[in-house]
C-alpha positions in Angstrom: -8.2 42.9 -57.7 -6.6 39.4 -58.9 -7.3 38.5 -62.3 -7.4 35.0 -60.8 -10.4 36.4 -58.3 -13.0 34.6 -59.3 -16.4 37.4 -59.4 -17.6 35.8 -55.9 -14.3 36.4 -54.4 -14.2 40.4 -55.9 -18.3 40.8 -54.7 -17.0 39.4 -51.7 -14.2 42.1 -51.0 -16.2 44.7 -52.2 -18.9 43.3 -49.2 -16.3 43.5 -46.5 -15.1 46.8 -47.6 -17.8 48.2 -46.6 -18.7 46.7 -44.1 -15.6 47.5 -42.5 -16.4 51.2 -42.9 -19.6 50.5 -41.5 -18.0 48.6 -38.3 -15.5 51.7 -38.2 -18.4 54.5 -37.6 -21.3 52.2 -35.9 -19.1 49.6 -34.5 -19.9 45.9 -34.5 -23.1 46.0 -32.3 -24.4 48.4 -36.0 -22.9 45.7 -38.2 -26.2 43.4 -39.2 -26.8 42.0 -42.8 -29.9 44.5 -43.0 -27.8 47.9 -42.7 -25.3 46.2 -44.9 -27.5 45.3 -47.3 -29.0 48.9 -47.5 -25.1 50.3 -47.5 -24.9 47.8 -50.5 -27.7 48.3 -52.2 -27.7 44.1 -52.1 -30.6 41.6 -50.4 -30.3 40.1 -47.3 -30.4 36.7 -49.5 -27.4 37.6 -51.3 -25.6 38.9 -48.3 -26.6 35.6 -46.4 -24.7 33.4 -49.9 -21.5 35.1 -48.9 -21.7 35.0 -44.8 -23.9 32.7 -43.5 -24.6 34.9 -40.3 -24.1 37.9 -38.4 -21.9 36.0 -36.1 -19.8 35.2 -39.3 -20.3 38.2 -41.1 -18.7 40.2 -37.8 -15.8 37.7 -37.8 -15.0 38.3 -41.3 -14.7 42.1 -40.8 -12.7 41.2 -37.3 -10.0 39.4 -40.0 -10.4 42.1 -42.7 -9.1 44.7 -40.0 -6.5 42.8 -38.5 -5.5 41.8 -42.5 -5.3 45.6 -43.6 -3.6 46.8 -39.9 -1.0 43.9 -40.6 -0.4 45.3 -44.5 -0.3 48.8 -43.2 2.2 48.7 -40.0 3.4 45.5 -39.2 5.0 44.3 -42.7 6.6 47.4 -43.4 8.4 48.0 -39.8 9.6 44.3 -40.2 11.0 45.0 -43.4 13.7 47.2 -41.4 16.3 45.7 -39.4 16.1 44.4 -35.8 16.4 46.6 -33.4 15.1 50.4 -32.9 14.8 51.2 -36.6 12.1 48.2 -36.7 10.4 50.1 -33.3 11.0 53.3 -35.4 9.1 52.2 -38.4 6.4 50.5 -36.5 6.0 54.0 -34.1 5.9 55.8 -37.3 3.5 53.5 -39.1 1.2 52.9 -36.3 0.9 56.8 -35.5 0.1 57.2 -39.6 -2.6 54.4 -39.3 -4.6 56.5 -37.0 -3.7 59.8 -38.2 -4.6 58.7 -41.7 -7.0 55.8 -41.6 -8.6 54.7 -44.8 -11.5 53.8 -42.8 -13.9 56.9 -41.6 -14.8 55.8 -38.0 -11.3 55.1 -37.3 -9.4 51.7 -36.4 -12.0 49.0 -35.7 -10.2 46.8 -33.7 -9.6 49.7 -31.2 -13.4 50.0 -30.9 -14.1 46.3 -31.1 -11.6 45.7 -28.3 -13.7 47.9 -26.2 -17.0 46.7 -27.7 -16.3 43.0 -26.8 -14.2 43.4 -23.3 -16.7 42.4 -21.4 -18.8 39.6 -23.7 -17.5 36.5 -23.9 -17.8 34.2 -26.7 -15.7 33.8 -30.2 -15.7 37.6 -31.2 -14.4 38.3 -28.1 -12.1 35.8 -28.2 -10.6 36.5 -31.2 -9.7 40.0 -30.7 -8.1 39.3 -27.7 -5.8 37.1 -29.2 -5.0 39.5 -31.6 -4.4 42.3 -29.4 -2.2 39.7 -27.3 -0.3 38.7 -30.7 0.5 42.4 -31.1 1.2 43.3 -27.9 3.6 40.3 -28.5 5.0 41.6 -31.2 6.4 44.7 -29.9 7.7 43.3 -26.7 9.7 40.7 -28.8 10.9 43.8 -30.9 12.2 45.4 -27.6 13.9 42.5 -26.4 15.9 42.3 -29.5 16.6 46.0 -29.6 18.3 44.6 -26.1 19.8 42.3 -27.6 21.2 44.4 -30.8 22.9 46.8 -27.6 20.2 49.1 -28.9 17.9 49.8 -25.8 19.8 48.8 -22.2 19.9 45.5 -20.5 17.4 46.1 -17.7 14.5 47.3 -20.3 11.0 45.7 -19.5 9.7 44.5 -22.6 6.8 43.2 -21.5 6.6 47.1 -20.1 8.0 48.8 -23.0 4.7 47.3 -25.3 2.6 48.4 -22.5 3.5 51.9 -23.0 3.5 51.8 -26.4 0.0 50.5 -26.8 -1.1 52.7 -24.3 0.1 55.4 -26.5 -1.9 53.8 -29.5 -5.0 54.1 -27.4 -4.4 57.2 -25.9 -3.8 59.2 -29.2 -6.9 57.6 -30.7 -8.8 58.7 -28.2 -7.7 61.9 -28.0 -7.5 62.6 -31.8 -11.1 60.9 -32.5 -13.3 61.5 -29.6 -11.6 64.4 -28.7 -10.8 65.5 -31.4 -7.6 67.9 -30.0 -5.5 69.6 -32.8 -2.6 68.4 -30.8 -2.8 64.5 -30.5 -0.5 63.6 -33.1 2.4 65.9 -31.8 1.6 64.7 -28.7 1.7 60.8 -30.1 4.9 61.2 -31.7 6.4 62.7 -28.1 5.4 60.1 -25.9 7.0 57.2 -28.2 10.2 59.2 -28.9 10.0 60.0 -25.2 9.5 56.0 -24.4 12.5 55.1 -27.1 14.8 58.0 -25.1 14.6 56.2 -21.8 15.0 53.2 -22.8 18.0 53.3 -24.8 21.7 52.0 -24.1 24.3 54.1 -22.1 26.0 55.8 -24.6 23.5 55.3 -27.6 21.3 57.5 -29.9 18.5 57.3 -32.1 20.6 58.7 -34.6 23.8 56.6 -34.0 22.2 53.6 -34.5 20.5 54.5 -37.2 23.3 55.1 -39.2 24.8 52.1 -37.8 22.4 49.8 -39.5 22.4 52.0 -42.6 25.6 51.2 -43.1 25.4 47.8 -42.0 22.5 47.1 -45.0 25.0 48.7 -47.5 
């Protein structure tokens, strides 16, 4: 916490922590300001001071998610230089994010993007243009792995973060609902199978790796 947090603003955290857990085991349909309030030990009253609705209350969490996804996987991977060591560190994060979550039901905006395919309205709207900034994001890192001489000219992005998501899905899947000892080998395979084919002529993961290595030296 911020010592310039004002108590509000920590009660306020502390709220959408766990209601985040909550979302991530009962999804958002189980996210109400009465189960909260019993997970919190608060009133419905107080709950109500700090989100003025359900509506708002599942929003919140929607941006808490995205907030601690972004921290996680996305700043790290863009700390590392354009190309396939960004797509490396981002593979490597986002496999760790579901291997690892901090949350126990698992990433929620998986579930919520399932939850809310098929109900329009603001919730629904807002995941999807968060799942459409991400699946932004790692196309626009393939194209400038294309562009470094990293992946070859005639790569897909648009196809490359289509596979790659589809990985993300599949492995969550697999590992939560399914609960097979083997998804994360099987995870880390497909995207260093999906990197293999679409690298340059000529090029390897671990020539260009040491290429930038040296290059940030």
């Amino acid at each position: 916490m911020s010592r310039g947090e004002s108590k509000g603003e920590r009660t306020r955290a502390v709220i959408l922590g766990e209601a985040l857990a909550l979302t991530s085991t009962d999804g958002l349909a189980g996210l109400t300001i009465g189960s909260l309030a019993e997970r919190t030990g608060m009133s419905k009253s107080g709950l109500f001071a700090h989100f003025g609705s359900k509506e708002q209350l599942q929003q919140a969490v929607l941006e808490e998610a995205v907030e601690m996804f972004t921290l996680r996987v996305i700043r790290p991977a863009t700390a590392q230089p354009r190309g396939l060591p960004r797509i490396k560190a981002l593979c490597e994060n986002w496999v760790a994010w579901l291997r690892d979550s901090p949350l126990p039901g698992g990433c929620p905006m998986l579930s919520a993007s399932l939850e809310l395919d098929d109900k329009p309205g603001p919730l629904r709207d807002y995941i999807a243009a968060s799942q459409e900034k991400l699946r932004a994001f790692v196309s626009e890192c393939a194209r400038r792995a294309v562009i470094e001489g990293h992946f070859r000219e005639d790569l897909d992005p648009d196809q490359f973060a289509f596979e790659m998501l589809g990985v993300g899905f599949a492995h969550s899947l697999t590992r939560r609902l399914l609960g097979h000892p083997e998804a994360d080998r099987w995870a880390c395979t497909a995207v260093s199978g999906l990197i293999g084919r679409s690298l340059a002529p000529g090029r390897t993961v671990e020539s260009i790796s040491n290429a930038c290595a040296h290059q940030t030296h």
